[in-house]
LUMDRENDO-917865 format. One record per residue: residue in three letters; x, y, z of N, C-alpha, C in turn. Coordinates in steps of 0.05 Angstrom, whole numbers, plus 32768, in hexadecimal, padded with zeros to 4 digits. Each point is the difference from the previous one (the first is absolute). Layout:
N
residu ALA, n.c1 X, n.c2 Y, n.c3 Z, ca.c1 X, ca.c2 Y, ca.c3 Z, c.c1 X, c.c2 Y, c.c3 Z
...
END
This chain:
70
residu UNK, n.c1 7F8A, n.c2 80F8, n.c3 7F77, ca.c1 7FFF, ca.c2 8000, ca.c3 801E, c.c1 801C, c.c2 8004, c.c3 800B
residu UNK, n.c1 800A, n.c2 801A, n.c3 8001, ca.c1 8019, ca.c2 8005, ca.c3 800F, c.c1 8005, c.c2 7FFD, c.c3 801C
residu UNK, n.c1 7FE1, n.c2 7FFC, n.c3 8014, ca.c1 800A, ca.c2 800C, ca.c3 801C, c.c1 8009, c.c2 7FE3, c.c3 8003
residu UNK, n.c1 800C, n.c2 7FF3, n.c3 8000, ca.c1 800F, ca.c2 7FE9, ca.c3 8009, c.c1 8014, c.c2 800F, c.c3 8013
residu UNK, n.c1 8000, n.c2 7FE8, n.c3 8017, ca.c1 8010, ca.c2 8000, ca.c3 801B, c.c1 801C, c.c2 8003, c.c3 7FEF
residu UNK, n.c1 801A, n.c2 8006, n.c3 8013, ca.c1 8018, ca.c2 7FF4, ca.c3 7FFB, c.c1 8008, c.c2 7FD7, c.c3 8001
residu UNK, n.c1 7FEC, n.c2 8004, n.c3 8007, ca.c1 7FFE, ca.c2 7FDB, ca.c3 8011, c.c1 7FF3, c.c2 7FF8, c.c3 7FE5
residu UNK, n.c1 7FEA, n.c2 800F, n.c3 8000, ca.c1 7FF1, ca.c2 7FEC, ca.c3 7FE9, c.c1 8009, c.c2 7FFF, c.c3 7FEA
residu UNK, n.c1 8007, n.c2 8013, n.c3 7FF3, ca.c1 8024, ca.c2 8004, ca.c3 7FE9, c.c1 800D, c.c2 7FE7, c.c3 8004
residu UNK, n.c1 800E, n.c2 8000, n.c3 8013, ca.c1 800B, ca.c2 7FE8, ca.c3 8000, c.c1 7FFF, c.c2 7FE0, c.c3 7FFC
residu UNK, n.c1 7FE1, n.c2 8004, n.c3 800F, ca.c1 7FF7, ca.c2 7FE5, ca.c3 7FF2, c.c1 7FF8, c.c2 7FFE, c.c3 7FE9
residu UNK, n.c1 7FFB, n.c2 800D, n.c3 7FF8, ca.c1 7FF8, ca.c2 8004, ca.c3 7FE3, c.c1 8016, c.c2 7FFC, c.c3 7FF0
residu UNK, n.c1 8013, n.c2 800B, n.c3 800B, ca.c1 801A, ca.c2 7FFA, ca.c3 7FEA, c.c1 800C, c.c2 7FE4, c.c3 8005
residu UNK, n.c1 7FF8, n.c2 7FF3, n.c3 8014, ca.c1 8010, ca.c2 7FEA, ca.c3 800A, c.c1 7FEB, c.c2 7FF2, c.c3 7FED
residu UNK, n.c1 7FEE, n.c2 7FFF, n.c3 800C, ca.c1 7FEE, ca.c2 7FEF, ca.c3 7FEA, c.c1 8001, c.c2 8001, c.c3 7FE2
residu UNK, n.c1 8003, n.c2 800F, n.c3 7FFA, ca.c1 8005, ca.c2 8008, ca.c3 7FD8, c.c1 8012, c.c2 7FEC, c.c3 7FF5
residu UNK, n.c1 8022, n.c2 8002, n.c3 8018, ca.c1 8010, ca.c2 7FFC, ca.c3 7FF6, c.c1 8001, c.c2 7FE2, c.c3 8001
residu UNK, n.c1 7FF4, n.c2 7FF5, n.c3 8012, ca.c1 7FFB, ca.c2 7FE3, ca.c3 8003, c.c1 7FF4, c.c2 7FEC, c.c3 7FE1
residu UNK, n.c1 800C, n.c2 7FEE, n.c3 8002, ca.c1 7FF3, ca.c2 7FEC, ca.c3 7FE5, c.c1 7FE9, c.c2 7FF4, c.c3 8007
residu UNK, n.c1 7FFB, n.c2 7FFB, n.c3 8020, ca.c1 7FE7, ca.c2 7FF8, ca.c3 7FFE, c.c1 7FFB, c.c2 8002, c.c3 8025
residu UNK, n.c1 7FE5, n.c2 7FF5, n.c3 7FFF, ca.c1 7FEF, ca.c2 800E, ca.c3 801F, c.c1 8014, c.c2 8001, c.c3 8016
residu UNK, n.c1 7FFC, n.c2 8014, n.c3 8014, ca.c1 801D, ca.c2 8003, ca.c3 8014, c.c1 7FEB, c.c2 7FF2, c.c3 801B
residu UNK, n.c1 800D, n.c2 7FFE, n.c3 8014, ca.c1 7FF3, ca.c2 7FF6, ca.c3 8017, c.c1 8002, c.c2 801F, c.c3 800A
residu UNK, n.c1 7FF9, n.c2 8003, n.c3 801C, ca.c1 8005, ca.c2 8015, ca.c3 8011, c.c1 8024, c.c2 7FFD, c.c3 800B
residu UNK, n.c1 8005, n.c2 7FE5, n.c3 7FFA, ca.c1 801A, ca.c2 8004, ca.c3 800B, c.c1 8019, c.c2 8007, c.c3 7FEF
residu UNK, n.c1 7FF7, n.c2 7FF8, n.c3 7FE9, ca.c1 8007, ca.c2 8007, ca.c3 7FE6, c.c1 8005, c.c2 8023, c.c3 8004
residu UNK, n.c1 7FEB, n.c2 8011, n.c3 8007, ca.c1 7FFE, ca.c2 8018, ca.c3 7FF5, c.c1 800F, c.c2 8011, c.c3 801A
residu UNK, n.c1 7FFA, n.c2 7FEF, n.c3 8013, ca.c1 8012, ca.c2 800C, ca.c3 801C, c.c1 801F, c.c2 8004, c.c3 7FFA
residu UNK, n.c1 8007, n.c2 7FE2, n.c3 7FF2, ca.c1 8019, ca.c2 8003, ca.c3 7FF2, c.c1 800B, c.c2 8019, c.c3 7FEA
residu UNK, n.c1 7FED, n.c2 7FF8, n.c3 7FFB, ca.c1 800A, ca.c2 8010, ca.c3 7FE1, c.c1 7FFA, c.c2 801F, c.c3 800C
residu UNK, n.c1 7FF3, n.c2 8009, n.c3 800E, ca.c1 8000, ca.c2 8024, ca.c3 800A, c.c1 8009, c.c2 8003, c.c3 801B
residu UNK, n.c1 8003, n.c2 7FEF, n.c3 800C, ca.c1 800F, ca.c2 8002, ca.c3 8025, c.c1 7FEA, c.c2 800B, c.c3 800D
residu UNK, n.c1 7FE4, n.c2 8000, n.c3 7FF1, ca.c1 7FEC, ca.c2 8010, ca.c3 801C, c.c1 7FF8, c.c2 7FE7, c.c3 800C
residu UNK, n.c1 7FF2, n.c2 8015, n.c3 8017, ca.c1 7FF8, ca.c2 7FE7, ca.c3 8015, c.c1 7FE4, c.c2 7FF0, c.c3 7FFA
residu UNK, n.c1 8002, n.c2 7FEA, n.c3 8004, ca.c1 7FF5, ca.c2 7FE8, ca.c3 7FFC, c.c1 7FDA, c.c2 8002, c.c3 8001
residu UNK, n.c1 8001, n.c2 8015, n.c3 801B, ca.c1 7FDF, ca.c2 7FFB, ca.c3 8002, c.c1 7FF7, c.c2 8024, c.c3 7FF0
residu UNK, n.c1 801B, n.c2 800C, n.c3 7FF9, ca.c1 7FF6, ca.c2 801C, ca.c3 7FF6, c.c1 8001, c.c2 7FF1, c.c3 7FE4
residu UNK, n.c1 8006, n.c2 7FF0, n.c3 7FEE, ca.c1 7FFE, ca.c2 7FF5, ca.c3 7FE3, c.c1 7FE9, c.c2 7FF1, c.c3 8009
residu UNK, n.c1 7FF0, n.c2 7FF2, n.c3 8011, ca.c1 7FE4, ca.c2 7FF2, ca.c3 7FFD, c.c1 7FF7, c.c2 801A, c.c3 7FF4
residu UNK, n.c1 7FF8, n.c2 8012, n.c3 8018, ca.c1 7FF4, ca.c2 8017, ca.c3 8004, c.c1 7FFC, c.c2 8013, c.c3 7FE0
residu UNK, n.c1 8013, n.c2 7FFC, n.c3 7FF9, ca.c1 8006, ca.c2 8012, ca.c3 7FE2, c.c1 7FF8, c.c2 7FF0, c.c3 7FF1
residu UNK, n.c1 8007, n.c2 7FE4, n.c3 7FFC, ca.c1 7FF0, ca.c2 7FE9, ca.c3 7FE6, c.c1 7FDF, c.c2 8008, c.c3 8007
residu UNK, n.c1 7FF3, n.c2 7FF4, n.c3 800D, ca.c1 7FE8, ca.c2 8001, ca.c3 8006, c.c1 7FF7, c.c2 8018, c.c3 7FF6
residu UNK, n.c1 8005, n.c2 8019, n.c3 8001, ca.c1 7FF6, ca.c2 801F, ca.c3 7FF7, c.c1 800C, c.c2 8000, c.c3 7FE8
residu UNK, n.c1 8016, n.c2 7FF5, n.c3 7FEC, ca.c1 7FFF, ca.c2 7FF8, ca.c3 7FEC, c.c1 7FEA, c.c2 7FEF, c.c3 7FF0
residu UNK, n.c1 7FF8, n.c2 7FF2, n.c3 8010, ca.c1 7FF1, ca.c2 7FF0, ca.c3 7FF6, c.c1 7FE4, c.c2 8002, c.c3 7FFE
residu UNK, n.c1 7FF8, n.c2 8012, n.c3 8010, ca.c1 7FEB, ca.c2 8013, ca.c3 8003, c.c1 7FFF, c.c2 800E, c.c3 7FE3
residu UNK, n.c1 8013, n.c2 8016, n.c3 7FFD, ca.c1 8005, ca.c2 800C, ca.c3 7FE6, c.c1 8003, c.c2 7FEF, c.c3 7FE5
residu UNK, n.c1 7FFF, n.c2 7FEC, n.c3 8001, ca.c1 8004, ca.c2 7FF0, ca.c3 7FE7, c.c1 8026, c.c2 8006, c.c3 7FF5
residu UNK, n.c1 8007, n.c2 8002, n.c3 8010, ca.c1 801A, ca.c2 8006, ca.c3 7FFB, c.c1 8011, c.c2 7FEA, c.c3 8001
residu UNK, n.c1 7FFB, n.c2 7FE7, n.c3 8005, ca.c1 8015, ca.c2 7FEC, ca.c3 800D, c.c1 7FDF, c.c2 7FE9, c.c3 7FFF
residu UNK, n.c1 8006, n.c2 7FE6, n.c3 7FF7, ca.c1 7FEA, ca.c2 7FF1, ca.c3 8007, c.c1 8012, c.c2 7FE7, c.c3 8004
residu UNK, n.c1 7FF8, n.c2 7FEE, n.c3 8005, ca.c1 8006, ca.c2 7FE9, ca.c3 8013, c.c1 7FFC, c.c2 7FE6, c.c3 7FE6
residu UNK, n.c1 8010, n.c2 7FF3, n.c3 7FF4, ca.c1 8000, ca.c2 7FEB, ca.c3 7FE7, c.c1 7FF7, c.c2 7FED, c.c3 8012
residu UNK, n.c1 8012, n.c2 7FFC, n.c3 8017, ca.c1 8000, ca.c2 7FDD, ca.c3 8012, c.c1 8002, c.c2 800A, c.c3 8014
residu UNK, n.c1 7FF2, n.c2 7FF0, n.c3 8018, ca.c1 7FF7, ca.c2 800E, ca.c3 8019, c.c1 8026, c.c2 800A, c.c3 8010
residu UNK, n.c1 7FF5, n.c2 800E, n.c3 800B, ca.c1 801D, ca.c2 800E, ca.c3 8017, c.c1 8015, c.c2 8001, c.c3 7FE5
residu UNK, n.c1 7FFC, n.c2 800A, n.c3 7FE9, ca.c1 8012, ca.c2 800E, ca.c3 7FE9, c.c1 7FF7, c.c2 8016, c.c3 7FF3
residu UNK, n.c1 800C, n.c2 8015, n.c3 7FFE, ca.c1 7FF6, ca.c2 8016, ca.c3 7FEF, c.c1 8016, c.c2 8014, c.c3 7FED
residu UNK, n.c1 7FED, n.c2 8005, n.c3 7FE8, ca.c1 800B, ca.c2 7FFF, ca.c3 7FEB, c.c1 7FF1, c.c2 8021, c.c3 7FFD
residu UNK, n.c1 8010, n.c2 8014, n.c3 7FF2, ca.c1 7FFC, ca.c2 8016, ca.c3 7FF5, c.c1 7FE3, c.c2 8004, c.c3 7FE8
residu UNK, n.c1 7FF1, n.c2 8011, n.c3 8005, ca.c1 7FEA, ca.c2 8001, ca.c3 7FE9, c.c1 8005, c.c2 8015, c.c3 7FE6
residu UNK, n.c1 7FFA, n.c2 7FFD, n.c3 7FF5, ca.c1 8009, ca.c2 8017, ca.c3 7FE3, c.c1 7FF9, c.c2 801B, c.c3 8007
residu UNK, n.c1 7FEA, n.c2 8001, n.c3 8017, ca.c1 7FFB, ca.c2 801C, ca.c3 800C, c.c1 8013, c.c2 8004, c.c3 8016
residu UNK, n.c1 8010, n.c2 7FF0, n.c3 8008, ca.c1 8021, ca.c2 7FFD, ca.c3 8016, c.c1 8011, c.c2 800C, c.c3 7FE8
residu UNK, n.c1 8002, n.c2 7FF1, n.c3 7FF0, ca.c1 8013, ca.c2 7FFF, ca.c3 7FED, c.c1 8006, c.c2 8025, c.c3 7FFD
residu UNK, n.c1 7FE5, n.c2 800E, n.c3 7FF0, ca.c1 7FFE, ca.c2 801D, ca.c3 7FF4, c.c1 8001, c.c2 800C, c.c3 8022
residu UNK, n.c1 7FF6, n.c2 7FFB, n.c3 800D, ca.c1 8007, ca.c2 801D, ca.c3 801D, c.c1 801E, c.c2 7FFD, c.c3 800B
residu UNK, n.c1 8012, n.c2 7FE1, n.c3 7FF0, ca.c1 801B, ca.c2 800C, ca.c3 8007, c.c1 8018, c.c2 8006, c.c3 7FEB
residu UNK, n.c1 7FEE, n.c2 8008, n.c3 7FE7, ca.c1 800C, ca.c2 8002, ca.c3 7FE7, c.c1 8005, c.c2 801F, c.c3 7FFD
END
């Protein structure tokens, strides 16, 4: 799955590089996008099985995240 956003790239990479679940504020940090455009992008991650949620309001990269930013 290549058509990934430039945004969603990013989370994706923010998330990878993380040791463990990021918050939203976490990932705002870690890519400088805006706050309610990273809800926006987790959630359609998460739709895709790309990003799933370990502990509530944390999300962690899926092995199908992992390969669309490999």
């Amino acid at each position: 799955m290549s058509d990934l956003t430039g945004e969603q790239k990013k989370i994706l990479e923010a998330l990878a590089g993380s040791d463990s679940p990021c918050g939203s504020k976490d990932i705002v940090a870690a890519t400088g996008l805006d706050k309610k455009l990273v809800s926006n992008k987790i959630a359609a991650l998460k739709k895709t099985g790309l990003v799933d949620s370990p502990v509530r309001c944390k999300y962690g990269v899926t092995e199908a995240g992992r390969k669309a930013i490999s």
